[in-house]
FIGU-648671 format. One line per field, with one value per residue: residue number from 1; x, y, z of N, C-alpha, C in turn; residue in one letter. Coordinates in steps of 0.1 Angstrom, whole numbers. Example, Ala and Ser with C-alpha at 12.3 -4.5 7.8 and 13.67 -1.06 7.14 Angstrom:
// residues 2
n c(1,2)
nc1 c(132,128)
nc2 c(-57,-22)
nc3 c(78,71)
cac1 c(123,137)
cac2 c(-45,-11)
cac3 c(78,71)
cc1 c(132,129)
cc2 c(-33,0)
cc3 c(78,79)
res c(a,s)
END
This chain:
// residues 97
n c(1,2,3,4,5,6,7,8,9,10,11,12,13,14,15,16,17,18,19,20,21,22,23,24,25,26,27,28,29,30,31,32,33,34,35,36,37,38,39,40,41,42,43,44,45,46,47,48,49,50,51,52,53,54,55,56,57,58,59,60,61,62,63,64,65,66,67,68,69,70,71,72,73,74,75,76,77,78,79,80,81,82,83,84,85,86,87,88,89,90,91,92,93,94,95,96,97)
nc1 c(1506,1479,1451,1440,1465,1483,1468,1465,1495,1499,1488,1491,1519,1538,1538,1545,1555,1561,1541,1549,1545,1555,1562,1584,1591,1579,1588,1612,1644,1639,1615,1603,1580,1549,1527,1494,1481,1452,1453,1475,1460,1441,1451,1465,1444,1432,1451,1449,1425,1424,1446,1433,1415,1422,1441,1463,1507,1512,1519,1539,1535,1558,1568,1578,1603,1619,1617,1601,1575,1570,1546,1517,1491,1499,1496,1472,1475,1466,1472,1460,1456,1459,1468,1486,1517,1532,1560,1579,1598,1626,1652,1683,1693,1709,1742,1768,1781)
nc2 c(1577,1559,1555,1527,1509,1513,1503,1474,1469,1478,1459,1436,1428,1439,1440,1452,1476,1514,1547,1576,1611,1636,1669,1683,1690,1708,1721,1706,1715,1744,1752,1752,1727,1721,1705,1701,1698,1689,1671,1657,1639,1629,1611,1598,1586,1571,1552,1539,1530,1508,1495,1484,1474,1450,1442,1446,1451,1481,1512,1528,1568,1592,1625,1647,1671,1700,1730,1749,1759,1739,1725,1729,1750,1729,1724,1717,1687,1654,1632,1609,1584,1552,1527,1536,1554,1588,1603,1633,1640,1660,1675,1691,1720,1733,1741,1726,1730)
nc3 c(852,856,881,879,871,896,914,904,903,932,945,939,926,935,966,990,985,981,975,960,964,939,931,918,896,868,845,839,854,846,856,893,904,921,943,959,989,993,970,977,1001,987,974,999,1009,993,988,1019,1016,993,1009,1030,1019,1010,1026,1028,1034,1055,1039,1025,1021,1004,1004,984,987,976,986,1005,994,975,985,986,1010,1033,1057,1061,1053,1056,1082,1094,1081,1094,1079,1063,1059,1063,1045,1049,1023,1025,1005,992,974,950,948,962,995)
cac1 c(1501,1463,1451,1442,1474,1485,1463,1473,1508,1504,1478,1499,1528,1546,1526,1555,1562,1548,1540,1557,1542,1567,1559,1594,1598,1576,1600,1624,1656,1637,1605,1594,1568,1542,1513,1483,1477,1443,1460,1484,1450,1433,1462,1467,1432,1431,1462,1444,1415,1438,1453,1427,1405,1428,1446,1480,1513,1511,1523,1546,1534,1567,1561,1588,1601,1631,1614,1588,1564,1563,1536,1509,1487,1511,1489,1463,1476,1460,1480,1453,1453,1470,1472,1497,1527,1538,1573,1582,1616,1634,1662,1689,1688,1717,1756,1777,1785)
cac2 c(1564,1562,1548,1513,1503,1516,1497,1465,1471,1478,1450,1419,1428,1449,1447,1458,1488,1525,1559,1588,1621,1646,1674,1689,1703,1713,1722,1699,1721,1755,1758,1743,1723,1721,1699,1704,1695,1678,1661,1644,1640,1621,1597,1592,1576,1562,1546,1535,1524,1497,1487,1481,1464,1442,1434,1444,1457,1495,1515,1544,1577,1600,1634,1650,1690,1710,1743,1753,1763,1730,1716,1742,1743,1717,1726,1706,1673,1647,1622,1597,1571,1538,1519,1548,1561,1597,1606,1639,1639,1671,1672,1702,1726,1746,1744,1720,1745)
cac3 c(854,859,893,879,874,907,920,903,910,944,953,929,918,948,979,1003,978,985,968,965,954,935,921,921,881,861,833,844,854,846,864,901,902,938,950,967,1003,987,960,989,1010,978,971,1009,1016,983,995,1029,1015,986,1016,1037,1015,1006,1039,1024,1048,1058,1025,1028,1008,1005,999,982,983,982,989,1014,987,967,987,991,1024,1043,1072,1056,1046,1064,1086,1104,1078,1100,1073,1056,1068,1054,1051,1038,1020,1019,1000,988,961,945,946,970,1005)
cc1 c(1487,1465,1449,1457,1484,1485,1466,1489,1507,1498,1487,1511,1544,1544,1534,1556,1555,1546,1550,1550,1553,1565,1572,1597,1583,1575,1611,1635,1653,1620,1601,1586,1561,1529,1506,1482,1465,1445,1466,1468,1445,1442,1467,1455,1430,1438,1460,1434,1418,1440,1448,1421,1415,1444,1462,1487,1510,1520,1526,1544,1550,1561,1573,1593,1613,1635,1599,1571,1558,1554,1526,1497,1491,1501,1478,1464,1472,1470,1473,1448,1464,1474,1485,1505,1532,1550,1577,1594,1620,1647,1671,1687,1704,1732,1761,1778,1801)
cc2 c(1564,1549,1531,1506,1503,1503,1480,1461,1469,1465,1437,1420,1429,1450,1454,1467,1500,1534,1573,1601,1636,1651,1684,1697,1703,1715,1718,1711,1738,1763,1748,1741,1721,1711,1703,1693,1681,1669,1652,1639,1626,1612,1587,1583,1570,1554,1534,1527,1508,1487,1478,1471,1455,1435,1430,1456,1470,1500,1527,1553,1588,1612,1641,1664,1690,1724,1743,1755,1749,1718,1728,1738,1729,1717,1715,1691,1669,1634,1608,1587,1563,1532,1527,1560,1572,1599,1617,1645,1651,1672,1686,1704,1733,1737,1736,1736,1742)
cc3 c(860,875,893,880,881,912,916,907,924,949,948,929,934,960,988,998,985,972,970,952,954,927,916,905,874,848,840,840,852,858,877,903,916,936,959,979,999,979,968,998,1002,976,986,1012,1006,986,1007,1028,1003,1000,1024,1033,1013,1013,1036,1040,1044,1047,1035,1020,1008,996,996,980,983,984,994,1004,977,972,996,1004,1030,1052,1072,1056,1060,1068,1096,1096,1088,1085,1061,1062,1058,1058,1043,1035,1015,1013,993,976,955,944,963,984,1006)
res c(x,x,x,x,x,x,x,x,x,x,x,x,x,x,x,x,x,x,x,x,x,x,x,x,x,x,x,x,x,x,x,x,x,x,x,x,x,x,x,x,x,x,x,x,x,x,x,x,x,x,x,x,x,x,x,x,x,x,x,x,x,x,x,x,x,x,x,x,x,x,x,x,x,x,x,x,x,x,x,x,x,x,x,x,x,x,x,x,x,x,x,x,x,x,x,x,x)
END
């Protein structure tokens, strides 16, 4: 989905809604898929700056993994937008325990 109609979405349509970046397959069911630190970075202030201009409520980005590696330099991601709250959703992998 290109950023314009993001941005329509989120500014008209949905304004309470948020984001969520997930890079979780790949090949759905055979290969995992990862995001970049920067990538979360560029959608977060993109996100900030939407919101801001446009004097909508604080947007949630969720960041989605269910292995350590599918979000590369973690160290990185940037968390001092206010107007964007990150949440990053771990979630299990494999066979019932």
């Amino acid at each position: 989905m290109s950023w314009f109609v993001w941005r329509v979405l989120l500014r008209s349509f949905v304004p309470r809604s948020g984001v969520c970046c997930n890079g979780s397959h790949e090949k759905p069911l055979q290969k995992i898929g990862s995001v970049d630190a920067a990538e979360v970075n560029r959608v977060s202030e993109w996100l900030a700056d939407l919101t801001a201009e446009h004097r909508l409520p604080q947007k949630l980005l969720v960041l989605h993994r269910f292995t350590k590696a599918m979000v590369r330099h973690e160290d990185e991601v940037e968390t001092d937008h206010d107007e964007v709250g990150l949440l990053v959703h771990m979630d299990g992998q494999g066979s019932p325990g």
